[in-house]
N, C-alpha and C positions, 0 to 999 in steps of 0.2 A: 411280637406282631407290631406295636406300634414305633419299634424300631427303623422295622422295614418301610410302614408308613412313612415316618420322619423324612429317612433315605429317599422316600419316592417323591416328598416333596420339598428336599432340597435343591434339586436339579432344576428346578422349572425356577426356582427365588434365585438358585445362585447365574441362573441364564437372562435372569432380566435385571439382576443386579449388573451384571459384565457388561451387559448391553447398552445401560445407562451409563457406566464410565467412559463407555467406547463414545456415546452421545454426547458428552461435555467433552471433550478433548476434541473431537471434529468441528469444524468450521467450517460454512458456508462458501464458498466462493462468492462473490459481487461482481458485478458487470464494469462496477470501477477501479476493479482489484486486478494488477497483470495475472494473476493464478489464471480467471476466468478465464482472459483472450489467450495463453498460455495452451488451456486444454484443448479447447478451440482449434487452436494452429496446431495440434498434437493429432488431434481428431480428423481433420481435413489433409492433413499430409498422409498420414497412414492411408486412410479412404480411396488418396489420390497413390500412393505407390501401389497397393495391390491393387488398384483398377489398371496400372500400368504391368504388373507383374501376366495378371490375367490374360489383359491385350497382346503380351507380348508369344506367354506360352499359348494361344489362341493359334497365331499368326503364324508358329513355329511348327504346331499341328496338325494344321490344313494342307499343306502341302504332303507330308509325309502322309497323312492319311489317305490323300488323292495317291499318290503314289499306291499305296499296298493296295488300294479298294480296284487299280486300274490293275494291278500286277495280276490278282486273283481271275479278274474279268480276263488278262490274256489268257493266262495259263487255263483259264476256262473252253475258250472259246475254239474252235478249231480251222477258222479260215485265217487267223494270225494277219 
């Protein structure tokens, strides 16, 4: 019984032991460090091409969908 104990509280010491090594090996970025402006420029370019990717399959959409939404309307209708 106090085996499985042990077991059951190794996992939670050895998850905030790992945790802490992960904690001293990371570093900060600084606002006077290129890393910072780096992520920055990483962050607003990505932002900015799926805002373009978006616009574009948007743009590509509307039409064809005008298309099908008008096609059903004829083939609906019967004065043509």
């Amino acid at each position: 019984m106090s085996e499985k104990l042990k077991e059951f509280a190794e996992v939670p010491q050895q998850f905030v032991r790992e945790g802490n090594q992960f904690l001293t090996r990371c570093t900060k970025p600084t606002q006077k460090d290129v890393e910072f402006f780096q992520i920055c420029r990483a962050v607003a370019v990505g932002f900015a091409v799926m805002g373009f990717i978006g616009y574009f399959v948007k743009l590509i959409h509307i039409p064809i969908n005008n298309i099908l939404v008008y096609g059903v309307y004829l083939a609906n209708s019967k004065t043509y």
